[in-house]
N, C-alpha and C positions, 0 to 999 in steps of 0.2 A: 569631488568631495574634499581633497586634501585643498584646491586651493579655497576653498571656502572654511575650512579650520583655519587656515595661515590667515586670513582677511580676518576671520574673529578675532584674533590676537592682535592685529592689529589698532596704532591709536595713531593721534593726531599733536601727539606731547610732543615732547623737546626732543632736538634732534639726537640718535643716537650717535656716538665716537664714527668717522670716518677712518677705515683701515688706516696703514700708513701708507705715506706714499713711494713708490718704487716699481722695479720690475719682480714677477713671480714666474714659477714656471712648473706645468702638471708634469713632469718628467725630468728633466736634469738641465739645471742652472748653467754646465759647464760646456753644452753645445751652443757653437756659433750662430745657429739658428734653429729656432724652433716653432711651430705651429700650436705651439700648446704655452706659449709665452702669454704673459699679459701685462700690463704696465699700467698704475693707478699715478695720475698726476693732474693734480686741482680738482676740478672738475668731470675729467676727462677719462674714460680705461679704454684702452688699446689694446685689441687682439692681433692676431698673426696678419688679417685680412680687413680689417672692420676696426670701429672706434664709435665710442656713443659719449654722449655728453650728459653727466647725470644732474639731474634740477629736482627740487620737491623736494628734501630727505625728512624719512619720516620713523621715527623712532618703534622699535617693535616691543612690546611690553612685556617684562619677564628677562628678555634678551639683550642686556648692555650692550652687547658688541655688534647687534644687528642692526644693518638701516636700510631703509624701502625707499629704492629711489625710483623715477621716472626715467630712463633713457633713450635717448634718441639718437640714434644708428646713422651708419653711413657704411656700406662696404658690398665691393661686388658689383658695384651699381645700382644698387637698391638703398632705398631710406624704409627705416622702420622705427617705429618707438613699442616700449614695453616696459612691462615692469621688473626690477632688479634688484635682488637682494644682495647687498656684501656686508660678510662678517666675516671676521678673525675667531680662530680657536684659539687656544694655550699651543706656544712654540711657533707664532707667528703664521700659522697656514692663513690663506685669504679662500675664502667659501666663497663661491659667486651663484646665487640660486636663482633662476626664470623659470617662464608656466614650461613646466615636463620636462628642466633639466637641472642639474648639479654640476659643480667642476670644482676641487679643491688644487691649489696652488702652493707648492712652497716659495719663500722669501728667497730670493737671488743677490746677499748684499753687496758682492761681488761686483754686479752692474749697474751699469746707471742708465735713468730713465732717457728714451730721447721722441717724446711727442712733440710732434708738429706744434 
C-alpha cells in the first residue's frame, strides 16, 4: 500500500536536485572503516560491499530535494536493479529509500570520495 502512495506522487517532470556529492555515514564519520558508509559520486553510490550506477532521475512532486532513480547493483556477486530514492533533509543528512527500507546518512566533510 505504501508503495503505491509513493508511485501516486510520483511524475515524469524535471529532474529533482541530486544530493551532493561526497562520502556519508549512518554512525560516525571518524572511524577508519565502516559498513554503514556510503559515497555519492557522479553517477554512482557506493556502499560498504556493493555499488549501483543510478540512470533515469525523476523528480517527486511536492519534494524538491527528492529524486527516483533506477539502479543497478553490483556486489557480493550478485547483479540487481531497483528503484531508489535519495534526498537531503535540512543539515545535510542524505535519506536513501527502496521497496521495504530507509537508511539516513550524515555528511562526513572531513573525507574524500574514492570510487573506482
Amino acid at each position: 500500500m505504501r508503495c503505491a502512495a509513493l508511485a501516486a506522487i510520483l511524475v515524469s517532470g524535471p529532474v529533482g536536485a541530486m544530493p551532493p556529492e561526497g562520502v556519508y555515514d549512518g554512525f560516525d564519520c571518524a572511524a577508519p572503516v565502516s559498513d554503514q558508509r556510503v559515497t555519492l559520486q557522479g553517477d554512482q553510490i557506493v556502499y560498504y560491499e556493493s555499488s549501483c550506477r543510478l540512470s533515469d532521475p525523476r523528480s517527486v512532486e511536492g519534494w524538491e530535494n527528492a529524486t527516483l532513480y533506477w539502479a543497478d547493483c553490483r556486489g557480493e556477486g550478485q547483479d540487481w536493479r531497483e528503484r531508489t530514492l535519495l534526498m537531503t533533509r535540512m543539515g545535510g543528512d542524505l535519506i536513501v529509500i527502496g521497496n521495504g527500507w530507509a537508511e539516513r546518512y550524515s555528511p562526513c566533510p572531513g573525507l574524500e570520495p574514492e570510487v573506482e
